[in-house]
C-alpha angles and dihedrals in degrees: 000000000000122000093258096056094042102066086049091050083050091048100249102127125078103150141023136176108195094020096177088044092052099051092047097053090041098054096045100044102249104118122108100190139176136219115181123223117198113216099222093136144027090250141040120245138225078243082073090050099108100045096049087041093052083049096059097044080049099062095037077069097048106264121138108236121206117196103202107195108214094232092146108037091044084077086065094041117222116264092211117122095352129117098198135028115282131237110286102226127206110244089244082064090052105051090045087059091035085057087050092049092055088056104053102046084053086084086064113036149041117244125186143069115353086347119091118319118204108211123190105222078211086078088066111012092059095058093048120129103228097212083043089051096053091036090059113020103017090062088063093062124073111208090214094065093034082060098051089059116110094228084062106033095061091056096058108083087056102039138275124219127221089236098066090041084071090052089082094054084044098057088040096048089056088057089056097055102032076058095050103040105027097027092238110170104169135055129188125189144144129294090259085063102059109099086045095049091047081060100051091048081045090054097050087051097052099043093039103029134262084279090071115108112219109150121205118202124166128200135214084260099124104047090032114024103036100041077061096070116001107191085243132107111309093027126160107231131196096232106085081218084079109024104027111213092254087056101054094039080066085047091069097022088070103044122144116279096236090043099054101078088041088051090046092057106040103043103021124078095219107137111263093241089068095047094054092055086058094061101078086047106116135178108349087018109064089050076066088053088044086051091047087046097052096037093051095045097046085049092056103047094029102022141240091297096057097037085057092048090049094040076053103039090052098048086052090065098025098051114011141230096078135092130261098231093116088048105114105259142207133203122220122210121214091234093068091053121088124201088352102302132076115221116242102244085050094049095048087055101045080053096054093250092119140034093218146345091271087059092042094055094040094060087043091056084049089063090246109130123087123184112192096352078306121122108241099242099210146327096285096057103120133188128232132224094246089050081056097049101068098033142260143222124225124197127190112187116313125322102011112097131171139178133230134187135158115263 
């Protein structure tokens, strides 16, 4: 099976403008395309998953990725998907995520001479005339079909800023000279980017002439890769920092029933022969498939060596007869305990298990904390040091565990 109709076989592909023109440069290697990243954190998410993955398939076959990194457009903040206005950063606080970013597809992908190049839009963006800008670039643009665009449309009733109206003109404009300056004939991106990729493909055509060759594809990365990993609370990020490996492994591991095939196919590299042979698997089964998901995908953002320690990790409480060395664990401090114990909604806090006391106390009111295989009776339930000492285990729920011991 060639490249092309593999991703479609995977279900990547949503849109296309030049089908015909965009097989044929995918699956001979002559496509230099772009995905953005906005830098809106210090970490990539799971909800990034699809698009690192589809750049990595890309380049085995001989495409040249670019990772542009949205530091300039970051300081509008994209419209898409949000229902109010988003944070405004410093651009101290961009290039630190932009650093982090780097560093992370680099697990994906290749960089280098002739391989995959990650751009920042700030280089250019930043040392833009704005008359110059709308003289020249504006005036390709018409309001009434800006506004006719669903980013923008849902943002209506509550109220949409200037600011963020500019934000369209500012990713196409990356496409245009991306275009111009890194031949870059091909960009990629998520349902929510459409309309502002079609203007980026309709400004290269009016400023260079209808001859000139610039592709759109979108993937299913809005309905099926963001809704993965929001960058909201309770996100799954890519920096074992914030996810440990063991944490994101039971990410995956507890993925829906009705999602796992979906999510093999689409972000794993298992041969899509093996993978057909999964979609008649039912019940016990598909807890296999769930094992194979998480275990593939750990491999491929922490390596062989994590993913080992969490497939571990997780058969050791699952299943039994194994240790807890791999569990995610905190270190107390002696200074956080009083009279010799730490209270629980403290201590989950302090583990990263809750946000705050009031969470904390709310999940323990649910009946939803468990120390040692033991409910948590109440809020006021503490644990010693030498409780401590020797170790506990903390449950919340069902599937998230966690470890503390004293320091």
């Amino acid at each position: 099976m060639k490249v092309y109709d593999e991703l479609v076989a995977r279900g990547l592909i949503a849109q296309v403008t030049n089908e015909e023109e965009i097989r044929e440069m995918i699956d001979n290697g002559k496509a230099t395309f772009y995905i953005g990243f906005d830098p809106t954190a210090d970490s990539l998410h799971v909800g990034h998953f699809m698009a690192l993955c589809l750049m990595k398939r890309l380049q085995m076959a001989g495409n040249k990725p670019i990772a542009l990194i949205g530091g300039g457009t970051a300081m509008i903040g994209d419209p898409s998907g949000r229902s109010d206005m988003r944070s405004m950063m410093t651009k101290e606080v961009i290039d630190h995520n932009c650093a982090c970013f780097k560093k992370q597809m680099e697990r994906f992908i290749e960089f280098g001479e002739g391989k995959a190049q990650m751009v920042n839009n700030a280089d250019w963006l930043l040392n833009l005339n704005y008359i110059d800008f709308i003289r020249d670039v504006g005036a390709c643009f018409s309001v009434n079909n800006m506004l006719r665009a669903e980013c923008f449309k849902q943002r209506m009733e509550k109220g949409l800023s200037f600011l963020e109206f500019n934000y369209m003109p500012m990713q196409s404009y990356d496409f245009y000279y991306l275009f111009q300056h890194y031949g870059c004939n091909m960009q990629f991106g998520g349902n929510d980017q459409w309309s502002n990729m079609l203007g980026g493909t309709e400004l290269i055509r009016r400023k260079l002439g209808k001859d000139a060759h610039a592709m759109t594809i979108t993937l299913l990365l809005n309905s099926e890769g963001k809704k993965m990993g929001k960058t909201a609370k309770g996100a799954v990020w890519l920096d074992p920092n914030k996810t440990s490996p063991f944490d994101f492994y039971q990410y995956w591991r507890n993925v829906d029933d009705a999602d796992v095939l979906k999510c093999i196919r689409m972000l794993t590299f298992l041969p899509l022969e093996q993978i057909d042979e999964m979609d008649s698997w039912k019940d016990a089964q598909l807890n296999v498939a769930k094992e194979i998901l998480a275990y593939e995908l750990t491999k491929l953002v922490h390596g062989e060596e994590e993913a080992e320690k969490a497939k571990a990790a997780a058969k050791a409480l699952f299943v039994g007869g194994g240790d807890d060395a791999n569990m995610p664990t905190t270190e107390i401090t002696a200074d956080k305990l009083v009279d010799g114990k730490i209270g629980i909604l403290n201590l989950m806090v302090a583990c990263k298990l809750a946000a705050s006391n009031g969470e904390a106390r709310r999940l323990v009111q649910q009946g939803g904390v468990f120390v040692n295989d033991e409910k948590v009776p109440d809020q006021t339930f503490a644990v010693t040091e030498e409780m401590l000492k020797e170790g506990i285990k903390i449950r919340k729920g069902k599937k998230v565990f966690h470890k503390a011991v004293l320091a």
